[in-house]
mmJSON file of the N, C-alpha and C atoms, coordinates in Angstrom:
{"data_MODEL":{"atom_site":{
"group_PDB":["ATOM","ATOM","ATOM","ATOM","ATOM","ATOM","ATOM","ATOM","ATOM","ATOM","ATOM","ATOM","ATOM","ATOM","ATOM","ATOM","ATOM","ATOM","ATOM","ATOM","ATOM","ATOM","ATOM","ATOM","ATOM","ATOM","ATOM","ATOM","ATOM","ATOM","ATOM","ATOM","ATOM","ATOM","ATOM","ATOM","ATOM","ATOM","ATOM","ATOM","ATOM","ATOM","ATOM","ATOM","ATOM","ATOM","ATOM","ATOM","ATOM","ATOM","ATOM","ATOM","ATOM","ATOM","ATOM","ATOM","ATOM","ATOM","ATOM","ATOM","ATOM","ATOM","ATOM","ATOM","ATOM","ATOM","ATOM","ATOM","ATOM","ATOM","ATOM","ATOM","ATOM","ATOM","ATOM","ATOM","ATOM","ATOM","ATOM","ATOM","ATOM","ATOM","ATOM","ATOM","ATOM","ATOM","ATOM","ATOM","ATOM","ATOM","ATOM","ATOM","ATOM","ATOM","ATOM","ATOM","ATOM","ATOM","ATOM","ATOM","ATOM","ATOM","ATOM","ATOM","ATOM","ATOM","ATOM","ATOM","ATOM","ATOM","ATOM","ATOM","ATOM","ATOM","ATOM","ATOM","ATOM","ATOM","ATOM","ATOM","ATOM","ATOM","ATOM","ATOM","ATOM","ATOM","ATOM","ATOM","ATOM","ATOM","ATOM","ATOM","ATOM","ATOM","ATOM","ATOM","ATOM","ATOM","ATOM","ATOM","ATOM","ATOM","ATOM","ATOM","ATOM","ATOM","ATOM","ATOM","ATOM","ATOM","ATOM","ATOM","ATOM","ATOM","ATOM","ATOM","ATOM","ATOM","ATOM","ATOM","ATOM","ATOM","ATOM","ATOM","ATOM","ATOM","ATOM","ATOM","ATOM","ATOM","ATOM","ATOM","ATOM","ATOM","ATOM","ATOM","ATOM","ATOM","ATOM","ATOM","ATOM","ATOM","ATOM","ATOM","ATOM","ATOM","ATOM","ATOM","ATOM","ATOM","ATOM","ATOM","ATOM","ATOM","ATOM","ATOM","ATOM","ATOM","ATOM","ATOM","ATOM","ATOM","ATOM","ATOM"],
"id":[1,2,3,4,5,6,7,8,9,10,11,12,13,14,15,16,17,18,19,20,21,22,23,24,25,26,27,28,29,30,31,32,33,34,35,36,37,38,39,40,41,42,43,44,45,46,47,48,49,50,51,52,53,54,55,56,57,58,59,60,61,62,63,64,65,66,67,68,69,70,71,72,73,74,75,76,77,78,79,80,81,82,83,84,85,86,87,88,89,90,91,92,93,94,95,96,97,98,99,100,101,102,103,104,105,106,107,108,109,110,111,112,113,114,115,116,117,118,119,120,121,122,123,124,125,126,127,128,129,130,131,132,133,134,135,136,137,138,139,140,141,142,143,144,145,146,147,148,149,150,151,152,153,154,155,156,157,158,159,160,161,162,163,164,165,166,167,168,169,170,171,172,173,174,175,176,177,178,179,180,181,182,183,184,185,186,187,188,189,190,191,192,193,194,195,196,197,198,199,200,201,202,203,204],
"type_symbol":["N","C","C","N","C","C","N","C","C","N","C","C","N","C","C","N","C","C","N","C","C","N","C","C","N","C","C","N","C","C","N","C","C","N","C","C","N","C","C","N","C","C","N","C","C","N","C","C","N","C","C","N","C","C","N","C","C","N","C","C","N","C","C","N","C","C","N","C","C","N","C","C","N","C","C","N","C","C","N","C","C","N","C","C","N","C","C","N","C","C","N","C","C","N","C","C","N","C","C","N","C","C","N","C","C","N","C","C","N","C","C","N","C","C","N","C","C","N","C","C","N","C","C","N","C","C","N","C","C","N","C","C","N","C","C","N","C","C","N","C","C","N","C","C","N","C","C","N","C","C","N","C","C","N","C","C","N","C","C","N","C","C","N","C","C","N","C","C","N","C","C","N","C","C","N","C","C","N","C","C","N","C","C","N","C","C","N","C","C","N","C","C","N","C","C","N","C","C","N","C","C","N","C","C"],
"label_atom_id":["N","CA","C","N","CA","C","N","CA","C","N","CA","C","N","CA","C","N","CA","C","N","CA","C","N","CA","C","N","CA","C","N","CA","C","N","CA","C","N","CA","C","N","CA","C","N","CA","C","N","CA","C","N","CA","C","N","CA","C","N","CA","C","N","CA","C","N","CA","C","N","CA","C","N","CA","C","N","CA","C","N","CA","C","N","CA","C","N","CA","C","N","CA","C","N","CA","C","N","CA","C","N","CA","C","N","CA","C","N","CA","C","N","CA","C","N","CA","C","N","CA","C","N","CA","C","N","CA","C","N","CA","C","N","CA","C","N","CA","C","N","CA","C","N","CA","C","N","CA","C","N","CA","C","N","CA","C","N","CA","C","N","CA","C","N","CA","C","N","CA","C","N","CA","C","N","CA","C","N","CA","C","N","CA","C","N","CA","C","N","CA","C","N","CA","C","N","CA","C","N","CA","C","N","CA","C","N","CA","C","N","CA","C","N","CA","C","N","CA","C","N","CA","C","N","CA","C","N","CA","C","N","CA","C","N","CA","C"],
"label_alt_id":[null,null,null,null,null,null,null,null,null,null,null,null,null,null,null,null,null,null,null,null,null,null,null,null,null,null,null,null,null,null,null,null,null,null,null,null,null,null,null,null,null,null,null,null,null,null,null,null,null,null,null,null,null,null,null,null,null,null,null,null,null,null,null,null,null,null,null,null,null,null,null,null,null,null,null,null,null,null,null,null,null,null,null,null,null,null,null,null,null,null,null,null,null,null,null,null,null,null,null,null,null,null,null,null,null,null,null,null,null,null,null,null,null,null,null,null,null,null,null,null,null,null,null,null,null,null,null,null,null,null,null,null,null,null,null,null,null,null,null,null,null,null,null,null,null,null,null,null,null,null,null,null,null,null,null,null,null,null,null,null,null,null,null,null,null,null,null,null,null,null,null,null,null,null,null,null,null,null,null,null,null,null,null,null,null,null,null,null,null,null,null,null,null,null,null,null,null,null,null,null,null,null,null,null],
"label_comp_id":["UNK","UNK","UNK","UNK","UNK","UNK","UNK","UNK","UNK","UNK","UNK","UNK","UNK","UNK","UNK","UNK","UNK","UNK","UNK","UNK","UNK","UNK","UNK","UNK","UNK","UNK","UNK","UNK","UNK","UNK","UNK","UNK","UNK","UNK","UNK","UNK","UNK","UNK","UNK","UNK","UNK","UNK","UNK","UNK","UNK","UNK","UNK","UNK","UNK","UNK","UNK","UNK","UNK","UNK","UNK","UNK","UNK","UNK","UNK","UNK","UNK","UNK","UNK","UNK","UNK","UNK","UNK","UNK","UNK","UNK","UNK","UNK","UNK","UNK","UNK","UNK","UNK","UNK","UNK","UNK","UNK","UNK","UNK","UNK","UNK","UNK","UNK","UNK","UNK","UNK","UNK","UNK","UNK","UNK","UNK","UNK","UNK","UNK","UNK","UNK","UNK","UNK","UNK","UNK","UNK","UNK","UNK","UNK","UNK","UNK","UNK","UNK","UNK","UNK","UNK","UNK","UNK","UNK","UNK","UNK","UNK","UNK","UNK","UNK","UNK","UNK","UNK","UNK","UNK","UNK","UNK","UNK","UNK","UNK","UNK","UNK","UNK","UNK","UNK","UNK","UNK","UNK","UNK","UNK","UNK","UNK","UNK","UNK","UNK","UNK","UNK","UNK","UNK","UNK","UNK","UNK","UNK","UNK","UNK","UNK","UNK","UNK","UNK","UNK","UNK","UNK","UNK","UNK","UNK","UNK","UNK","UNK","UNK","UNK","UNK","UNK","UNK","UNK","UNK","UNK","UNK","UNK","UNK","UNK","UNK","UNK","UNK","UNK","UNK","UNK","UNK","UNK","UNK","UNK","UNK","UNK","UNK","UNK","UNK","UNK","UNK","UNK","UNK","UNK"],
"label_asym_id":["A","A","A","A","A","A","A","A","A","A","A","A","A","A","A","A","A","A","A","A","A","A","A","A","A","A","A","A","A","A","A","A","A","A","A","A","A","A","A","A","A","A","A","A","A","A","A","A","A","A","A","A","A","A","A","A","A","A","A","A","A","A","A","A","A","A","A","A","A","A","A","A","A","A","A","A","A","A","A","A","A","A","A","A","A","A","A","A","A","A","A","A","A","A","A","A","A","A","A","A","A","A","A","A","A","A","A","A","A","A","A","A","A","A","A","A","A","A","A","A","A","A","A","A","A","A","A","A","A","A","A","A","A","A","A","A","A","A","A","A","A","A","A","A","A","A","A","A","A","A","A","A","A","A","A","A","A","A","A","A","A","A","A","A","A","A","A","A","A","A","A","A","A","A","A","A","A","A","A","A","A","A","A","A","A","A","A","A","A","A","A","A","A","A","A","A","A","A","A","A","A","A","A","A"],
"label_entity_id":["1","1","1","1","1","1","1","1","1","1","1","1","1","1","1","1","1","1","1","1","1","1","1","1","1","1","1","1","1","1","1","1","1","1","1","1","1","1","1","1","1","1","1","1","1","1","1","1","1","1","1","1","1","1","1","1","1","1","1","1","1","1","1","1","1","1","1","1","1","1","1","1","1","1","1","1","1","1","1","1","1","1","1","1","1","1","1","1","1","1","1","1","1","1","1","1","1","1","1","1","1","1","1","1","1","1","1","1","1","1","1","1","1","1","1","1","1","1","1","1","1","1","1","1","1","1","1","1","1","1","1","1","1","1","1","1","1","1","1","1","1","1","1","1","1","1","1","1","1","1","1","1","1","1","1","1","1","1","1","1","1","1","1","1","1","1","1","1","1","1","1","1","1","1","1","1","1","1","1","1","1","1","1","1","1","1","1","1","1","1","1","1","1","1","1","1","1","1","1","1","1","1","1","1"],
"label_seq_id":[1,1,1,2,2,2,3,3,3,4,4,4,5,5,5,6,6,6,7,7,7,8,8,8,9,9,9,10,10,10,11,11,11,12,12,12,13,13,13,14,14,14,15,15,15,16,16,16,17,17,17,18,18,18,19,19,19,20,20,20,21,21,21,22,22,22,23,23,23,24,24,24,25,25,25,26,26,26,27,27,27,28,28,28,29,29,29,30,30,30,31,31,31,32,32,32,33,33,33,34,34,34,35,35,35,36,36,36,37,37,37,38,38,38,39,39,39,40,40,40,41,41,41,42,42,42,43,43,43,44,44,44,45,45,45,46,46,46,47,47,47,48,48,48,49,49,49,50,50,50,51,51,51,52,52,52,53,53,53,54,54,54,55,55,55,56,56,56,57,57,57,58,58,58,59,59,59,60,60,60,61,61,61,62,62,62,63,63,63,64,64,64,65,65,65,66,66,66,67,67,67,68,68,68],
"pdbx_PDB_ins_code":[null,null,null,null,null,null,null,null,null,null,null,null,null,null,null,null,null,null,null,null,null,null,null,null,null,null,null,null,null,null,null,null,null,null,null,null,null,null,null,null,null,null,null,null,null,null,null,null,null,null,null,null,null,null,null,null,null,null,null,null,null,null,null,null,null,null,null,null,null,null,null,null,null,null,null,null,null,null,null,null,null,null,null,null,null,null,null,null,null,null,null,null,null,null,null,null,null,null,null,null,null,null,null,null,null,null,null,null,null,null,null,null,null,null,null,null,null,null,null,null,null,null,null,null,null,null,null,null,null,null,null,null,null,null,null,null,null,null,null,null,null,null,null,null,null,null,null,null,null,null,null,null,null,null,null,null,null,null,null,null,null,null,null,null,null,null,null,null,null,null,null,null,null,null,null,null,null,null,null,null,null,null,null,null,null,null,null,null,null,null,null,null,null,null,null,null,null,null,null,null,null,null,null,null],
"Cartn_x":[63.088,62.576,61.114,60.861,59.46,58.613,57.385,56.558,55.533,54.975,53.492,52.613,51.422,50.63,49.546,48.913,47.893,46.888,45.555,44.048,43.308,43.077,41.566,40.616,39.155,38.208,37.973,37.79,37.852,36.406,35.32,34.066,33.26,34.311,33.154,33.626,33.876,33.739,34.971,36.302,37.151,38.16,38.743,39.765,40.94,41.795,43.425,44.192,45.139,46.62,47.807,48.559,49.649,50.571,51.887,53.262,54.07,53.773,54.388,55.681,56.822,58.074,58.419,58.023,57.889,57.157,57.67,56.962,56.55,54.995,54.24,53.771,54.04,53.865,52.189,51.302,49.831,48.731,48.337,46.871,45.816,44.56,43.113,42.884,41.542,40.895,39.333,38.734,37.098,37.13,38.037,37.995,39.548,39.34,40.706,41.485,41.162,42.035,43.015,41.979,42.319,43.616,43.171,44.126,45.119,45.638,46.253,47.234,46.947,47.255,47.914,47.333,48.197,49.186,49.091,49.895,51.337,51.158,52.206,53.119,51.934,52.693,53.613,53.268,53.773,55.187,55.21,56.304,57.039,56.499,57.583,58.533,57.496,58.016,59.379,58.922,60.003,61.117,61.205,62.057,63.245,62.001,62.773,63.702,63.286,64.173,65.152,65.0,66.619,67.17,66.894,67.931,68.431,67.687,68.284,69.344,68.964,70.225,71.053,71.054,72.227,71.885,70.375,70.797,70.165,70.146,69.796,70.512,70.806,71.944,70.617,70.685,69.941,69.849,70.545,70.982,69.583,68.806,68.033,66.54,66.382,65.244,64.158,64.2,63.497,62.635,61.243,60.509,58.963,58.905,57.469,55.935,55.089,53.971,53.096,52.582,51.665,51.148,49.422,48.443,48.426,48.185,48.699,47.313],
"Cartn_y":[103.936,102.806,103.061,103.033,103.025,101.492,101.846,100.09,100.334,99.457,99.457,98.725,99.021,98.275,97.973,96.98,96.319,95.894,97.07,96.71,95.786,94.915,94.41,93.934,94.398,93.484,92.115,91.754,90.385,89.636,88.574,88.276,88.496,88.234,88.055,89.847,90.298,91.894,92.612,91.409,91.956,92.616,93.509,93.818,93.415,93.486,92.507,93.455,94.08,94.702,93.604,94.07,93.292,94.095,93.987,94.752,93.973,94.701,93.765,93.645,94.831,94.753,93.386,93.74,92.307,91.033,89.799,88.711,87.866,87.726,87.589,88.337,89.698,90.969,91.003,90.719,91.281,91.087,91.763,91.893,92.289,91.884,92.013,92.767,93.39,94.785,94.929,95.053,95.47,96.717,97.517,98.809,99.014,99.326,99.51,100.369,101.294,101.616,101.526,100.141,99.393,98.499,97.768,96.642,97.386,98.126,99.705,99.574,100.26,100.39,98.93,97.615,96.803,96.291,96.55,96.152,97.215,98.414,99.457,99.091,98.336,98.344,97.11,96.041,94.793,94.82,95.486,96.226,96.541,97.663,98.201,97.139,96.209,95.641,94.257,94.044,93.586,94.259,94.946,95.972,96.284,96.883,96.375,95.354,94.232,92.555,92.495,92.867,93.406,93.862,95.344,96.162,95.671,95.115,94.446,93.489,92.407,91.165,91.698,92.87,93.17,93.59,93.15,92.775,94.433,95.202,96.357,97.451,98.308,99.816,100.668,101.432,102.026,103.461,103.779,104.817,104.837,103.036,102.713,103.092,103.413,103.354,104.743,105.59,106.213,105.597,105.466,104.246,105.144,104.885,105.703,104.615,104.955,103.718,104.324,103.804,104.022,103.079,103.572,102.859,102.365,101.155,100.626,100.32],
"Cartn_z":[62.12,61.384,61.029,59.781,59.296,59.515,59.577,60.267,59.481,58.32,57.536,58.752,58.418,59.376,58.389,58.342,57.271,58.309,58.09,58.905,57.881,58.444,57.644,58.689,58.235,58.941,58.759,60.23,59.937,59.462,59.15,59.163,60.261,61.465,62.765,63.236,62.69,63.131,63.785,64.057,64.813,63.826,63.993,63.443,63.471,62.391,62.735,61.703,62.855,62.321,62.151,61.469,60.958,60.75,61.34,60.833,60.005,58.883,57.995,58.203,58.544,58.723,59.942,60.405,61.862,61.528,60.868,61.077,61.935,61.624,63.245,64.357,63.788,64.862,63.86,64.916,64.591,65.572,65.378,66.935,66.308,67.293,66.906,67.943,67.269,68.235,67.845,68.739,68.531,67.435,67.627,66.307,65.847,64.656,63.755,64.711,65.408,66.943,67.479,68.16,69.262,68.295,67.289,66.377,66.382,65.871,65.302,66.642,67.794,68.823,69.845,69.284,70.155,68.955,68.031,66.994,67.411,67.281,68.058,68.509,70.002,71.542,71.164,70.56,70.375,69.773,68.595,67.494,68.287,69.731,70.08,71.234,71.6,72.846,72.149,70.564,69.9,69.447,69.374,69.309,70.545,71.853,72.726,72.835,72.837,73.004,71.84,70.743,69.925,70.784,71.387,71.808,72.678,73.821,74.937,74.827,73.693,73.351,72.022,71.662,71.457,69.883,69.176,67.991,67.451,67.931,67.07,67.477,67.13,67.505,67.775,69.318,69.476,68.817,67.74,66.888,65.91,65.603,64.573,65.284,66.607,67.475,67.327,66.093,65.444,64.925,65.726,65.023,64.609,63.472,62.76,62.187,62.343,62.255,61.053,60.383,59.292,57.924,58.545,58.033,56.866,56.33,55.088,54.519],
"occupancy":[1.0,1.0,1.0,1.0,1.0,1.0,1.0,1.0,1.0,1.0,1.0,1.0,1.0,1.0,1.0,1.0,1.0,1.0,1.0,1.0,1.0,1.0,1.0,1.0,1.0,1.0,1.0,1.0,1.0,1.0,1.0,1.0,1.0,1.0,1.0,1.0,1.0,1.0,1.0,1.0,1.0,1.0,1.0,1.0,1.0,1.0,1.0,1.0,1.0,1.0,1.0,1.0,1.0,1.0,1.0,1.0,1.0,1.0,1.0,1.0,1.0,1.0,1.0,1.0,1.0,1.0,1.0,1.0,1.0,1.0,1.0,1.0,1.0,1.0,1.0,1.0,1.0,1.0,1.0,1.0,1.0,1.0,1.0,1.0,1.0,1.0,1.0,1.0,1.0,1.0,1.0,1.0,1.0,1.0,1.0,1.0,1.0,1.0,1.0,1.0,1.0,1.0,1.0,1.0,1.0,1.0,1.0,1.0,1.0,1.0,1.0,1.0,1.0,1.0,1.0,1.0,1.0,1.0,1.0,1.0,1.0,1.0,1.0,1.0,1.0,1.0,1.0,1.0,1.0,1.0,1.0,1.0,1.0,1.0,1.0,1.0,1.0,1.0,1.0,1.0,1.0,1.0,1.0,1.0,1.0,1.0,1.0,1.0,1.0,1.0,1.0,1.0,1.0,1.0,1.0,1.0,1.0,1.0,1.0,1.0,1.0,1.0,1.0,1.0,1.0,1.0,1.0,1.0,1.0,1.0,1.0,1.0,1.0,1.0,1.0,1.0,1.0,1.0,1.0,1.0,1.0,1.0,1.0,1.0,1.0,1.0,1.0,1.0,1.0,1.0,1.0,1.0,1.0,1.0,1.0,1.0,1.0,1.0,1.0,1.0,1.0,1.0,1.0,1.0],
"B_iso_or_equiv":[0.0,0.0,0.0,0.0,0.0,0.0,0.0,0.0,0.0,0.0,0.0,0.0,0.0,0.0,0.0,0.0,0.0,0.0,0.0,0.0,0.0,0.0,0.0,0.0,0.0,0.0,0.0,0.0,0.0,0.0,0.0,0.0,0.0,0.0,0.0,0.0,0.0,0.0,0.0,0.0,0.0,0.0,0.0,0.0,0.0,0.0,0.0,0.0,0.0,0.0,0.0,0.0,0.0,0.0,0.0,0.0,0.0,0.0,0.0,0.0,0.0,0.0,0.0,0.0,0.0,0.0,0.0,0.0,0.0,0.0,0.0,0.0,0.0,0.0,0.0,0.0,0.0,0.0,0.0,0.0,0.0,0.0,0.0,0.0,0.0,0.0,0.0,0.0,0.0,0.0,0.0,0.0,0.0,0.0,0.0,0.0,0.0,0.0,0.0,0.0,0.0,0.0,0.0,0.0,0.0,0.0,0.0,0.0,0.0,0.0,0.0,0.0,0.0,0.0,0.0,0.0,0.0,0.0,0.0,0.0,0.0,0.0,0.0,0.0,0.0,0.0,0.0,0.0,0.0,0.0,0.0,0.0,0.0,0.0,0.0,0.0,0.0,0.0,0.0,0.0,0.0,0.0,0.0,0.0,0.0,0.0,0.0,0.0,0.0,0.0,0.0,0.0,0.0,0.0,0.0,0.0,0.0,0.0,0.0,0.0,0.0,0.0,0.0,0.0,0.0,0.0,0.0,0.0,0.0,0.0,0.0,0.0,0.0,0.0,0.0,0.0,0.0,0.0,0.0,0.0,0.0,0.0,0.0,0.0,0.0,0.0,0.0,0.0,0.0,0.0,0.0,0.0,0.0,0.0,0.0,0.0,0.0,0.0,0.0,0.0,0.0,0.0,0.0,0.0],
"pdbx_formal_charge":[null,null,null,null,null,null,null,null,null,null,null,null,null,null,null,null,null,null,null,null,null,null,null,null,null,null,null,null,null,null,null,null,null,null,null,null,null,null,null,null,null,null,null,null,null,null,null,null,null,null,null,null,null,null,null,null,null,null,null,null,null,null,null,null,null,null,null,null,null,null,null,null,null,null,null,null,null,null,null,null,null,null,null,null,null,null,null,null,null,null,null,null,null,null,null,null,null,null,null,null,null,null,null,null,null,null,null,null,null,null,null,null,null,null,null,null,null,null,null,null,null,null,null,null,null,null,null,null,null,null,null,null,null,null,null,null,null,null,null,null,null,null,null,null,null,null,null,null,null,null,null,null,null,null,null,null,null,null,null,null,null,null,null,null,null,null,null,null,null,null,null,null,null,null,null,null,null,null,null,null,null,null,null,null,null,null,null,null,null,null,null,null,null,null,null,null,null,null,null,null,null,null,null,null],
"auth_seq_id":[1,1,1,2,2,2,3,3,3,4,4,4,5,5,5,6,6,6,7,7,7,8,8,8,9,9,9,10,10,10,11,11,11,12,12,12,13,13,13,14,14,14,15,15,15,16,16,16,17,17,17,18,18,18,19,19,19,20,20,20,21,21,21,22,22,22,23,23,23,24,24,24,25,25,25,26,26,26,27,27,27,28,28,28,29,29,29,30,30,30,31,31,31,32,32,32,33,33,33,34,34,34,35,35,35,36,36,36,37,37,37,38,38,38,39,39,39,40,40,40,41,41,41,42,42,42,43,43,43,44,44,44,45,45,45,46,46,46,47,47,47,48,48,48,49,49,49,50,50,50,51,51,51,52,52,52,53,53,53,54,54,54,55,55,55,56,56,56,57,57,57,58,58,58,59,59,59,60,60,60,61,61,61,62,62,62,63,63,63,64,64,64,65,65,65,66,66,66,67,67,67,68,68,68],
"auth_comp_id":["UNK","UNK","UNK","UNK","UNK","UNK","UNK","UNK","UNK","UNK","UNK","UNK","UNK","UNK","UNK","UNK","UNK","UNK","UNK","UNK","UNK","UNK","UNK","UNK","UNK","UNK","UNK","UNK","UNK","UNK","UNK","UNK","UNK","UNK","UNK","UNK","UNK","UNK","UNK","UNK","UNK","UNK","UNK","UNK","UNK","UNK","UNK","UNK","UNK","UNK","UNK","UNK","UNK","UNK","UNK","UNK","UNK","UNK","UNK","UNK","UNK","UNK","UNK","UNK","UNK","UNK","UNK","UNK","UNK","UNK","UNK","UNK","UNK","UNK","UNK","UNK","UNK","UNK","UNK","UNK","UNK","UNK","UNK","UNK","UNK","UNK","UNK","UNK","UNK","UNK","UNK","UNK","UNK","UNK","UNK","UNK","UNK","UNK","UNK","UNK","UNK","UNK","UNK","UNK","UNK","UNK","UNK","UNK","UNK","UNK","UNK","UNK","UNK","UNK","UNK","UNK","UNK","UNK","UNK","UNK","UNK","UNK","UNK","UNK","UNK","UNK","UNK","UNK","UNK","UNK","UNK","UNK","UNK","UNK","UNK","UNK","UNK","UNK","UNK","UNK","UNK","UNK","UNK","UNK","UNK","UNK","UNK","UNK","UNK","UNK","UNK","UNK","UNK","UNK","UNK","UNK","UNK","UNK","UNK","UNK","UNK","UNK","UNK","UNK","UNK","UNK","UNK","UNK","UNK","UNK","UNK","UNK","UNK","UNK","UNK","UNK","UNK","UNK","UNK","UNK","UNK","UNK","UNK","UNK","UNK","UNK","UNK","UNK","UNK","UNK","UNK","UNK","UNK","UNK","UNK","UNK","UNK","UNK","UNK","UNK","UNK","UNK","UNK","UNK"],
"auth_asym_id":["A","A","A","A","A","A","A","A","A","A","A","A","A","A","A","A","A","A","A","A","A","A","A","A","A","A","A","A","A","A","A","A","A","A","A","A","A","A","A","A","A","A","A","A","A","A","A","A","A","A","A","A","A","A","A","A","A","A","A","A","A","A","A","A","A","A","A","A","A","A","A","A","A","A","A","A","A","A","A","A","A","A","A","A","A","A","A","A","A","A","A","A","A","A","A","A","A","A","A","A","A","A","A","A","A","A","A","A","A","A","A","A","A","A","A","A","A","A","A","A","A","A","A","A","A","A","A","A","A","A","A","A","A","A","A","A","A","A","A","A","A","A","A","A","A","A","A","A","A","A","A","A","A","A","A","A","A","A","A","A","A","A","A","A","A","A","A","A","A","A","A","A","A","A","A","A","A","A","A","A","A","A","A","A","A","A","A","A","A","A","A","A","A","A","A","A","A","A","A","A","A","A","A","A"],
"auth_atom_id":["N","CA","C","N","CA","C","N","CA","C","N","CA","C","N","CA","C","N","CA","C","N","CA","C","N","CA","C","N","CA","C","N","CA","C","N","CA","C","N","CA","C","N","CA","C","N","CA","C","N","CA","C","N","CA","C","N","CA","C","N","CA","C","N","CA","C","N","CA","C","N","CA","C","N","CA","C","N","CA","C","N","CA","C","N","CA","C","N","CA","C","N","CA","C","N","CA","C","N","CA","C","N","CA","C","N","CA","C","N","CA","C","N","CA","C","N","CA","C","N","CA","C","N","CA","C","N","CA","C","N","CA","C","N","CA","C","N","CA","C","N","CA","C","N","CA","C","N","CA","C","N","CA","C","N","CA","C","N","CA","C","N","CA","C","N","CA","C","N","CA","C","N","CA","C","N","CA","C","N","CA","C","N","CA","C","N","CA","C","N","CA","C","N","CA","C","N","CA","C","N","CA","C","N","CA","C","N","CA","C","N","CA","C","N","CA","C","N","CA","C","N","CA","C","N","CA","C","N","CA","C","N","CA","C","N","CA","C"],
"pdbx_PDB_model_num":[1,1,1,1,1,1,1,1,1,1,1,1,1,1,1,1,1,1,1,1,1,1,1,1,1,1,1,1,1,1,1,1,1,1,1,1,1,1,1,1,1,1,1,1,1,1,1,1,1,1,1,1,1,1,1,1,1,1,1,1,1,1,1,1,1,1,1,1,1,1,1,1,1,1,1,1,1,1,1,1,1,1,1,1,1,1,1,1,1,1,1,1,1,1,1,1,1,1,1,1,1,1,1,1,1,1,1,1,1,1,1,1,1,1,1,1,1,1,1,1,1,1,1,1,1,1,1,1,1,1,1,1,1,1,1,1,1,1,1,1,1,1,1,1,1,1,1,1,1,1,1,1,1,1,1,1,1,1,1,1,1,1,1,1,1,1,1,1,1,1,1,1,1,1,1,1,1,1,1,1,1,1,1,1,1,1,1,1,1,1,1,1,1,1,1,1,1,1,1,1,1,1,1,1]
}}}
């Protein structure tokens, strides 16, 4: 599965990732990084909870991330 991720700075300096494929999957970070990086972990930990209740084929769990 391919995942866009959309950085923008925010005014007060924090950064905020967004997976766009995932609605509601987005995190803030002191550096595009850090945002980057809990945005990831988050994606993946939803992902997880498909697989677990059933709703994704772990066949689809080729999962690729990139900067939008």
């Amino acid at each position: 599965m391919d995942y866009t991720v959309e950085l923008e700075l925010e005014d007060d300096g924090r950064w905020i990732a967004e997976v766009i494929n995932l609605p509601g999957v987005l995190a803030y970070g002191g550096t595009r990084e850090e945002a980057m990086a809990k945005a990831q972990a988050l994606a993946l930990r939803v992902e997880a909870e498909k697989l677990e209740h059933g709703e994704r084929s772990s066949f689809e769990t080729g999962i690729f991330f990139r900067a939008a």
